[in-house]
Jmol script that loads the backbone (N, CA, C; Angstrom):
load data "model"
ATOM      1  N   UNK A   1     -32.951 -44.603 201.847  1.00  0.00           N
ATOM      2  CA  UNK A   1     -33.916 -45.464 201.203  1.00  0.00           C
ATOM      3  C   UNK A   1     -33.798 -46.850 201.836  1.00  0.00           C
ATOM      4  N   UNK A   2     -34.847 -47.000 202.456  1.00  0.00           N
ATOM      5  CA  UNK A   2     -34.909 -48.890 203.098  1.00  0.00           C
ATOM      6  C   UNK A   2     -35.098 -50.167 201.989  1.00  0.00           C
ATOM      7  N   UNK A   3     -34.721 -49.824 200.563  1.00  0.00           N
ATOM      8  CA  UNK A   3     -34.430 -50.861 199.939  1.00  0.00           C
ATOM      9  C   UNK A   3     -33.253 -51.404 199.015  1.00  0.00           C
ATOM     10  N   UNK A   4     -33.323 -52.274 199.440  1.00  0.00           N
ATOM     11  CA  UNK A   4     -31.535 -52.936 198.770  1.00  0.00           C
ATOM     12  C   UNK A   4     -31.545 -52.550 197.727  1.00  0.00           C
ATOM     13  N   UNK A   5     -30.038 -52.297 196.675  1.00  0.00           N
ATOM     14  CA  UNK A   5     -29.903 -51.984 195.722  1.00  0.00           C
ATOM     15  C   UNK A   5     -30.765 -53.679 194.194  1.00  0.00           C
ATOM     16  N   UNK A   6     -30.763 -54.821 195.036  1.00  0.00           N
ATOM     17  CA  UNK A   6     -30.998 -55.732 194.502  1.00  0.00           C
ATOM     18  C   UNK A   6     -32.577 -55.662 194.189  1.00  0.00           C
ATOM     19  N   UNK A   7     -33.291 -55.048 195.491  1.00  0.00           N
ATOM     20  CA  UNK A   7     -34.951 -55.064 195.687  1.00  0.00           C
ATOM     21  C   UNK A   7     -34.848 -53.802 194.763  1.00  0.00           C
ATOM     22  N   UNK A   8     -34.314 -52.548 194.942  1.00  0.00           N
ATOM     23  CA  UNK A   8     -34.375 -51.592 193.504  1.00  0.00           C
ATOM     24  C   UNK A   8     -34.836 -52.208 191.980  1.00  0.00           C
ATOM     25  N   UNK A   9     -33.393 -53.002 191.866  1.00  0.00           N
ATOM     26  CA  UNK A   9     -33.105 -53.063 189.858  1.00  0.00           C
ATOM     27  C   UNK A   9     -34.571 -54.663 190.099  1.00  0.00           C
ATOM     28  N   UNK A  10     -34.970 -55.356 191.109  1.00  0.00           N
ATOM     29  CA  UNK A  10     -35.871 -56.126 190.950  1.00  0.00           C
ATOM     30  C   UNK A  10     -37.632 -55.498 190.579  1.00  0.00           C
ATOM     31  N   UNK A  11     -37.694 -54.701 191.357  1.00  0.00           N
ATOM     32  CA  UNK A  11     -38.926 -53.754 191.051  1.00  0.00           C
ATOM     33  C   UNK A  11     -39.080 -53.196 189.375  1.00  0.00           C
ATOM     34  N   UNK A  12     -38.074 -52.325 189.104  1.00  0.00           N
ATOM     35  CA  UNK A  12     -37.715 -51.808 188.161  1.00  0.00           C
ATOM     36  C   UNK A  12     -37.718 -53.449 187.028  1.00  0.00           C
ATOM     37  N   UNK A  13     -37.092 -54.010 186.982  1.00  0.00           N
ATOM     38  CA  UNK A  13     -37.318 -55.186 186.476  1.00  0.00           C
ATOM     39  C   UNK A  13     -38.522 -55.380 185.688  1.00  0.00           C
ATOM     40  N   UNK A  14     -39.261 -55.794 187.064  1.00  0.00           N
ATOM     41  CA  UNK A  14     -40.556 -56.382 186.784  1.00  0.00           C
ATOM     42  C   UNK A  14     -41.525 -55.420 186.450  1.00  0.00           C
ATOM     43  N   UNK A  15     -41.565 -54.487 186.677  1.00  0.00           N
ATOM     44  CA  UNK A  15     -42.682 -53.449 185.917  1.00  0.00           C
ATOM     45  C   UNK A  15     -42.353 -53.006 184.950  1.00  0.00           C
ATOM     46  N   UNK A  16     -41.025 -53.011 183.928  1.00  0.00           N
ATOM     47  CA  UNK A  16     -41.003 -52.826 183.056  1.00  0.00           C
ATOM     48  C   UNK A  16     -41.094 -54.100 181.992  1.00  0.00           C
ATOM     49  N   UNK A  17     -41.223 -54.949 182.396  1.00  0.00           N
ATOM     50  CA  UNK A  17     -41.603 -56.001 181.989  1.00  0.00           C
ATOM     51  C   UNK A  17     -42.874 -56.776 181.461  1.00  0.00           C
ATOM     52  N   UNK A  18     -43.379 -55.804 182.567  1.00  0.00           N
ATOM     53  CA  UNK A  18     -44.967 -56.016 182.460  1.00  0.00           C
ATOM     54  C   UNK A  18     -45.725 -55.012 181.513  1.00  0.00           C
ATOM     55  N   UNK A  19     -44.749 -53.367 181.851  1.00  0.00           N
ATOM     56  CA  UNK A  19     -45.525 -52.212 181.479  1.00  0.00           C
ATOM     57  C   UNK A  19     -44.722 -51.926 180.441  1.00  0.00           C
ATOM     58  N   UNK A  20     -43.658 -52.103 180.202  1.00  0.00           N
ATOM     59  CA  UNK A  20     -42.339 -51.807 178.450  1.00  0.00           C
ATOM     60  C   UNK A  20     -41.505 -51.229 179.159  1.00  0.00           C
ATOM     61  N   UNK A  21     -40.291 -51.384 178.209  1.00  0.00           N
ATOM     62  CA  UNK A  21     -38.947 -50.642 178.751  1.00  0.00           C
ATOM     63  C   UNK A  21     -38.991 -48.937 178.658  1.00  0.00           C
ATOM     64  N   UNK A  22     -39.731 -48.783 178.479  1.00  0.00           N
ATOM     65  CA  UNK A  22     -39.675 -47.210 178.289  1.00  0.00           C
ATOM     66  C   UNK A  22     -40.090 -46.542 179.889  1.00  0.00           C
ATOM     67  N   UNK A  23     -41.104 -47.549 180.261  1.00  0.00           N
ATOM     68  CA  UNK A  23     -41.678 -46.832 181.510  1.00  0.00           C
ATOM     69  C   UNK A  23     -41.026 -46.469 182.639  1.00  0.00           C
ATOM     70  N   UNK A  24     -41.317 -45.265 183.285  1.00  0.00           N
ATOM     71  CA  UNK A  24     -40.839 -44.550 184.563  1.00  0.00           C
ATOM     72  C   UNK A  24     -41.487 -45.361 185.848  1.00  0.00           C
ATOM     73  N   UNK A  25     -40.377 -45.512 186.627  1.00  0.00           N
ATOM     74  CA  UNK A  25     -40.878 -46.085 187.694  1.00  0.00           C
ATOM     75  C   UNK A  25     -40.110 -45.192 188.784  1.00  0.00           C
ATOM     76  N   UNK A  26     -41.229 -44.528 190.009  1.00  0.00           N
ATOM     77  CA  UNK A  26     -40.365 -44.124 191.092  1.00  0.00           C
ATOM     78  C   UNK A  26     -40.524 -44.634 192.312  1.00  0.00           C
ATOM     79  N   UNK A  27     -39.941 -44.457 193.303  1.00  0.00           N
ATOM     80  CA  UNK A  27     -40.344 -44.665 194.791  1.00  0.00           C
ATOM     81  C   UNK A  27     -40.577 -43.492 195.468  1.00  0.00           C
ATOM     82  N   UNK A  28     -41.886 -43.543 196.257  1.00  0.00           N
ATOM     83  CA  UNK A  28     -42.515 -42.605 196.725  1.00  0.00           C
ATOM     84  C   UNK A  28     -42.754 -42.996 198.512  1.00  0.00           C
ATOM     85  N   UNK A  29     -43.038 -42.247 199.376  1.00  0.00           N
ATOM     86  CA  UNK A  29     -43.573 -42.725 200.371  1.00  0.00           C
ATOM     87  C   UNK A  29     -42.769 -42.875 201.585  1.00  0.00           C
ATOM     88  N   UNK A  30     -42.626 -43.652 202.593  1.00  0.00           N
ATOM     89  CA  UNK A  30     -42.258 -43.535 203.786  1.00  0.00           C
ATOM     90  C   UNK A  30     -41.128 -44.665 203.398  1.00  0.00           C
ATOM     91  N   UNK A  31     -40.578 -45.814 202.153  1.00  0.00           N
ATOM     92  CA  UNK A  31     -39.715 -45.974 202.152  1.00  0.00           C
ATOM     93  C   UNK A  31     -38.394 -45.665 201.642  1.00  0.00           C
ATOM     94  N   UNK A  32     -38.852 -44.162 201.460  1.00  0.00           N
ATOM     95  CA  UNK A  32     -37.552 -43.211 201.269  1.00  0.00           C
ATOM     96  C   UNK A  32     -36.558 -42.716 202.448  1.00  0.00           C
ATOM     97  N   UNK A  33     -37.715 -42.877 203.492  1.00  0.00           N
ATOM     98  CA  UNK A  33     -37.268 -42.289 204.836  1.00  0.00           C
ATOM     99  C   UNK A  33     -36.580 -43.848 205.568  1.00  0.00           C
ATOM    100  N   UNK A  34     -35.639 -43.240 205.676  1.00  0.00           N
ATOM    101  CA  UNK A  34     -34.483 -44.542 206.554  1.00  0.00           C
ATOM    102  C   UNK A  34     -34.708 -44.864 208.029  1.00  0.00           C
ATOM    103  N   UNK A  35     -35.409 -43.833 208.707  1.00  0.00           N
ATOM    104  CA  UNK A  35     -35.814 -43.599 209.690  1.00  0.00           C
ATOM    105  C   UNK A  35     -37.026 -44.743 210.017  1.00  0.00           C
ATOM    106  N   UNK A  36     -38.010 -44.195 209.102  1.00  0.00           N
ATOM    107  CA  UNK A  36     -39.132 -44.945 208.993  1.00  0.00           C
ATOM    108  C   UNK A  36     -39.331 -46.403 209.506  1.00  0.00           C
ATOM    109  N   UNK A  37     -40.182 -46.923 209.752  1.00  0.00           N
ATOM    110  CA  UNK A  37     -40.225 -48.103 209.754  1.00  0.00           C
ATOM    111  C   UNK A  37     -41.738 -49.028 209.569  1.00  0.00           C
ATOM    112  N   UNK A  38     -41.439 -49.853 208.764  1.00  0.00           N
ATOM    113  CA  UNK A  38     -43.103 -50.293 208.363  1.00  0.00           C
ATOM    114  C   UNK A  38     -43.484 -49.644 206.737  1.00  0.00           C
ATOM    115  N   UNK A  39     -44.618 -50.030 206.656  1.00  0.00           N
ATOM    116  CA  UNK A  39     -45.181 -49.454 205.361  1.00  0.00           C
ATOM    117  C   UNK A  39     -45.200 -50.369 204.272  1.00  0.00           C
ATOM    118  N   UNK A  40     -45.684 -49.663 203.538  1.00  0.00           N
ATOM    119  CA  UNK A  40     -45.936 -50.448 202.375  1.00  0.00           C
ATOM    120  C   UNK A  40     -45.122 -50.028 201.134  1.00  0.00           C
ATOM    121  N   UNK A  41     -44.460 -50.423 200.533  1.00  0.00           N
ATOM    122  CA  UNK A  41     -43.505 -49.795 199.009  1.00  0.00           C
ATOM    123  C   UNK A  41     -44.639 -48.887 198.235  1.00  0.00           C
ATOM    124  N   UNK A  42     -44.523 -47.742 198.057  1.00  0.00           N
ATOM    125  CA  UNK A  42     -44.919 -46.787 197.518  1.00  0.00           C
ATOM    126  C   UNK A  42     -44.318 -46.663 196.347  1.00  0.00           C
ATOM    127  N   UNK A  43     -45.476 -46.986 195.011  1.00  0.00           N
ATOM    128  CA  UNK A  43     -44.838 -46.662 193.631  1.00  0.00           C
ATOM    129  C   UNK A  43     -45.345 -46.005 192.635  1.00  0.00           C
ATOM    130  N   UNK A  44     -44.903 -45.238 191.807  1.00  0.00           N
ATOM    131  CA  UNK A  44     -45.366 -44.416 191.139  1.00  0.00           C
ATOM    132  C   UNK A  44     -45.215 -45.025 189.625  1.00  0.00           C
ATOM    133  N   UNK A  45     -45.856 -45.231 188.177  1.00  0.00           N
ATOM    134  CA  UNK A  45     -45.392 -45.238 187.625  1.00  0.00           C
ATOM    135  C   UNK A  45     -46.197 -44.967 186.322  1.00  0.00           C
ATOM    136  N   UNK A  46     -44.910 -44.663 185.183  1.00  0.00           N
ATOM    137  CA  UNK A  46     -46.132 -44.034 183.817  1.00  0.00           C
ATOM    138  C   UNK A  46     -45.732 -45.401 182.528  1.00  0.00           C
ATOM    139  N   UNK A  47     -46.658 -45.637 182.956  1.00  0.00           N
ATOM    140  CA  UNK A  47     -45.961 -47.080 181.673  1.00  0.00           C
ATOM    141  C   UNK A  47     -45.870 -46.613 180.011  1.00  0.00           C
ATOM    142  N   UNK A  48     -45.740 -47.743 179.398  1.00  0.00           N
ATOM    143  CA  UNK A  48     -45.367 -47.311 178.433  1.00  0.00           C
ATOM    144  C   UNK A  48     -46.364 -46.849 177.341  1.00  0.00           C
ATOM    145  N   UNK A  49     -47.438 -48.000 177.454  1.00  0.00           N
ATOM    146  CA  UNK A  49     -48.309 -47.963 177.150  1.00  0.00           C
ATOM    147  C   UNK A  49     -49.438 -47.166 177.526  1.00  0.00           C
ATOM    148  N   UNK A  50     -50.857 -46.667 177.093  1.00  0.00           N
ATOM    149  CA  UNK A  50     -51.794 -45.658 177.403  1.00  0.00           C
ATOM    150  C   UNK A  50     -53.004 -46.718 177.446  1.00  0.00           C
ATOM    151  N   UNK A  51     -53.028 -47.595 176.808  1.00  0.00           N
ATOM    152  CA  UNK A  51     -54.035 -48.669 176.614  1.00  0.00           C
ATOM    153  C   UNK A  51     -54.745 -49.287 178.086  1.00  0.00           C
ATOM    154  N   UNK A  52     -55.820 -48.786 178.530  1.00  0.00           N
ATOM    155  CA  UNK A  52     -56.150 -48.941 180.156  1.00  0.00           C
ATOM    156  C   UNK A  52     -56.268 -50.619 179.987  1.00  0.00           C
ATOM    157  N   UNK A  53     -56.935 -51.237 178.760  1.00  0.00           N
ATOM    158  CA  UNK A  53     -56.672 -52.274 179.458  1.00  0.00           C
ATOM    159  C   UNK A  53     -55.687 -53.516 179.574  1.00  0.00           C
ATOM    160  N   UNK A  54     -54.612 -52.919 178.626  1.00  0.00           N
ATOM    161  CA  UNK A  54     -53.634 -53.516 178.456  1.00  0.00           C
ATOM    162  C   UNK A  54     -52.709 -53.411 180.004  1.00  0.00           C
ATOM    163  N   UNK A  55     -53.128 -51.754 180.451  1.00  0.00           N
ATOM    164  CA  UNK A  55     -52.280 -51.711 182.647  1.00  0.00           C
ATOM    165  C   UNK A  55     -53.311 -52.106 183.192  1.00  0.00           C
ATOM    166  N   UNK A  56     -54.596 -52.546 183.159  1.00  0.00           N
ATOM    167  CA  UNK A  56     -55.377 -53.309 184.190  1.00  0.00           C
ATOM    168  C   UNK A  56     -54.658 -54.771 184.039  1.00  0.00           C
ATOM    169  N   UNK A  57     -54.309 -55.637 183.038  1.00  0.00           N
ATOM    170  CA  UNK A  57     -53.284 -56.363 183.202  1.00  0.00           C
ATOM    171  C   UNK A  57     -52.388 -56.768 183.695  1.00  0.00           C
ATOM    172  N   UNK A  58     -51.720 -55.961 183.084  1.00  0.00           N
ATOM    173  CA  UNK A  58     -49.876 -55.818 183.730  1.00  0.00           C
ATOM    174  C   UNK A  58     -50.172 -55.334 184.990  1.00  0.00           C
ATOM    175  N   UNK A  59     -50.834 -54.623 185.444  1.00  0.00           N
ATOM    176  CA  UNK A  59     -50.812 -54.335 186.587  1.00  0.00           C
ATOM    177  C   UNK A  59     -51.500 -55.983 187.737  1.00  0.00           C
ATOM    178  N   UNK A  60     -52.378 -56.492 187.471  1.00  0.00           N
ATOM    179  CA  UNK A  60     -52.367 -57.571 188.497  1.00  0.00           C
ATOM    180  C   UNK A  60     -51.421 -58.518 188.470  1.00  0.00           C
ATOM    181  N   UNK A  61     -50.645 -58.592 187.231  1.00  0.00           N
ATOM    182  CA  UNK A  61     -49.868 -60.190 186.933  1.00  0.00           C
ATOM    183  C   UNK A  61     -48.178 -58.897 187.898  1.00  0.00           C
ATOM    184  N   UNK A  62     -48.056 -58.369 187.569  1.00  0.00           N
ATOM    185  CA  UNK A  62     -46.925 -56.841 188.035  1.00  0.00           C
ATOM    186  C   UNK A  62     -46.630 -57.200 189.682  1.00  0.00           C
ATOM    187  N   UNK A  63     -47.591 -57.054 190.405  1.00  0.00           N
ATOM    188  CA  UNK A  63     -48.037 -57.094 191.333  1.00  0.00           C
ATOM    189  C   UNK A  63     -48.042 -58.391 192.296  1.00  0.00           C
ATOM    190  N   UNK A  64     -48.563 -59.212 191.415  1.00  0.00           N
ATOM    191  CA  UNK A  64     -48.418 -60.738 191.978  1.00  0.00           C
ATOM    192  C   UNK A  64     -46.846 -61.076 191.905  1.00  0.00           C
ATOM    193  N   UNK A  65     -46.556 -60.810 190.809  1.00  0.00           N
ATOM    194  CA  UNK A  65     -45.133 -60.798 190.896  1.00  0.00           C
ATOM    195  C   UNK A  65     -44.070 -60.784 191.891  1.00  0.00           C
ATOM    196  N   UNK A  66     -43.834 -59.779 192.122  1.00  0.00           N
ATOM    197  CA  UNK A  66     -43.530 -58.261 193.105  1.00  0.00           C
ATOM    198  C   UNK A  66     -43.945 -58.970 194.487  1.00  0.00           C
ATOM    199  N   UNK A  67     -45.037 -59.181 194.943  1.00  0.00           N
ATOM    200  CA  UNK A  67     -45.520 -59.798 196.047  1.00  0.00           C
ATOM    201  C   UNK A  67     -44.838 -60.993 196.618  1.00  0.00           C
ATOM    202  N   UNK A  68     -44.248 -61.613 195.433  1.00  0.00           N
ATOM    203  CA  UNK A  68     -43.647 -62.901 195.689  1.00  0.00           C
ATOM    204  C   UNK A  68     -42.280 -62.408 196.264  1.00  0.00           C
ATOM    205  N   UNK A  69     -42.072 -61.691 194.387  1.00  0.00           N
ATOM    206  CA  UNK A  69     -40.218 -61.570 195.215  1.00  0.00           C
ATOM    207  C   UNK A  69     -39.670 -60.519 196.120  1.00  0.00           C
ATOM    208  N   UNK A  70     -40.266 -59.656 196.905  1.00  0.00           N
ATOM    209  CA  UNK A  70     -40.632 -59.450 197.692  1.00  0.00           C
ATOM    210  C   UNK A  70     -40.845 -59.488 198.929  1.00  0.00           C
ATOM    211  N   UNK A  71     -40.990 -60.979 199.422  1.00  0.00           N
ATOM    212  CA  UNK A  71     -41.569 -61.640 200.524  1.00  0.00           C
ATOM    213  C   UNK A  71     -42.385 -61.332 201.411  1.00  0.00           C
ATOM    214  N   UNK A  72     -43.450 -61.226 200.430  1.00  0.00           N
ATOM    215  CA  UNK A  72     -45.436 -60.674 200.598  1.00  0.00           C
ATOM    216  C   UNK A  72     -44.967 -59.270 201.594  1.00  0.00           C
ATOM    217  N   UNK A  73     -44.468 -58.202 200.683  1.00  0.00           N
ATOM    218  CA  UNK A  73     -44.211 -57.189 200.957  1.00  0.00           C
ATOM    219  C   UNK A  73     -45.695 -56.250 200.152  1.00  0.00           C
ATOM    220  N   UNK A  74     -46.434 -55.441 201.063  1.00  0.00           N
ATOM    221  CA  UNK A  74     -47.541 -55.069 200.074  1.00  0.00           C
ATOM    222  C   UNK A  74     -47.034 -53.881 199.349  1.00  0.00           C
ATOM    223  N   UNK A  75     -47.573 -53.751 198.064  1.00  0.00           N
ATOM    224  CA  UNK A  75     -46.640 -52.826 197.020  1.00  0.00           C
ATOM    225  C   UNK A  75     -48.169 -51.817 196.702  1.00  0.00           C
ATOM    226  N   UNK A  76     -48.163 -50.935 196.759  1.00  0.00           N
ATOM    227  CA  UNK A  76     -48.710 -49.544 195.877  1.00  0.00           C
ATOM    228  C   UNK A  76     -48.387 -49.254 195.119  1.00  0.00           C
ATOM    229  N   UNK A  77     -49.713 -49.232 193.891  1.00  0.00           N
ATOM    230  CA  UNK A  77     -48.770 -48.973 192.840  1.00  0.00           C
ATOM    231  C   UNK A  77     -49.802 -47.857 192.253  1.00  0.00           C
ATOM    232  N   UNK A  78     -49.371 -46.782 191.736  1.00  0.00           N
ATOM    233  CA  UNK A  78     -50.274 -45.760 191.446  1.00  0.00           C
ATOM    234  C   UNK A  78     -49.225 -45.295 189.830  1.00  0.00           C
ATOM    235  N   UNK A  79     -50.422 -45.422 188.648  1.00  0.00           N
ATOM    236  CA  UNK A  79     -50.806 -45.862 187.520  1.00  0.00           C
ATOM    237  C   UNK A  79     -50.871 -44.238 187.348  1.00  0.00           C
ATOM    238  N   UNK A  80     -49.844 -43.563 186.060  1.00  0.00           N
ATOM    239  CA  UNK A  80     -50.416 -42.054 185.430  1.00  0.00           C
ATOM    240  C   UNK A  80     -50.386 -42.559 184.381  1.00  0.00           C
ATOM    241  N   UNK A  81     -51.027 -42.879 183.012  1.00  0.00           N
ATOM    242  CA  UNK A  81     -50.732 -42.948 182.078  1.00  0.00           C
ATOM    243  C   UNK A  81     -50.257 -41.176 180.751  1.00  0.00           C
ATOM    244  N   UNK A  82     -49.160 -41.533 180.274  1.00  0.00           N
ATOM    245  CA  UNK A  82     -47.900 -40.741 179.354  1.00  0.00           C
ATOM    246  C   UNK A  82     -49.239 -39.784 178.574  1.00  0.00           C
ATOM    247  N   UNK A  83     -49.398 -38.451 178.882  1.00  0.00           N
ATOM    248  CA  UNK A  83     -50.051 -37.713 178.244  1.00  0.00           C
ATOM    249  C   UNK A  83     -50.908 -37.452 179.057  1.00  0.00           C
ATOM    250  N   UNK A  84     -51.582 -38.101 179.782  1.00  0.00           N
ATOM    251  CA  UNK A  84     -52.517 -37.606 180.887  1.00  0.00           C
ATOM    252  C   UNK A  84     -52.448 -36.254 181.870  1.00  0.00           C
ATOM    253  N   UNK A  85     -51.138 -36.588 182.540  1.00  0.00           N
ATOM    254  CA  UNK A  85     -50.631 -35.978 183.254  1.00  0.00           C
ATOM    255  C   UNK A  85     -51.969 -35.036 184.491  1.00  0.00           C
ATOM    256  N   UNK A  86     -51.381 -35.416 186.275  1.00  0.00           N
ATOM    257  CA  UNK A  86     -52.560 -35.451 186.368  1.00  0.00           C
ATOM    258  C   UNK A  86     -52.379 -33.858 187.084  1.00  0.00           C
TER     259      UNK A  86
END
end "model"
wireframe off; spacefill off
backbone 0.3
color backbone group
C-alpha cells in the first residue's frame, strides 16, 4: 500500500467525521499496488448516514478537506449508501 500509516488513520479521520463514526471506509485502486505509481486515492465508502443530502455535503466539505491534507492529492470517492447495496 503507497500510503503512510499517518495518511491512513488521516483519511479515515476525516470521513468519518464528515460521514459518522460508524462508517466504512476502504482503499481501492492502484494505491494498493506498491508497484504502481501515480493515480489518484481510490475510496470506497458506506457512511453512516442514508440521507443523500446530508453525503452530497459531507462529501464536498470531506473532500476539500482531504485535498488539503493531502497535498492536492486527487481523492475518489465512491458513495454506497447502508442498505442499498449495489
Amino acid at each position: 500500500m503507497r500510503l503512510s500509516l499517518q495518511q491512513t488513520q488521516q483519511i479515515v479521520s476525516t470521513l468519518r467525521q464528515h460521514f459518522g463514526n460508524q462508517s466504512l471506509v476502504y482503499l481501492f485502486g492502484s494505491h494498493l499496488d506498491d508497484q504502481a505509481r501515480g493515480g489518484d486515492i481510490d475510496l470506497y465508502l458506506e457512511p453512516e448516514t442514508s440521507d443523500t443530502s446530508l453525503i452530497a455535503k459531507a462529501m464536498i466539505k470531506a473532500k476539500a478537506a482531504l485535498y488539503q491534507q493531502l497535498a492536492e492529492q486527487k481523492i475518489d470517492l465512491v458513495i454506497d449508501r447502508k442498505g442499498w447495496g449495489w
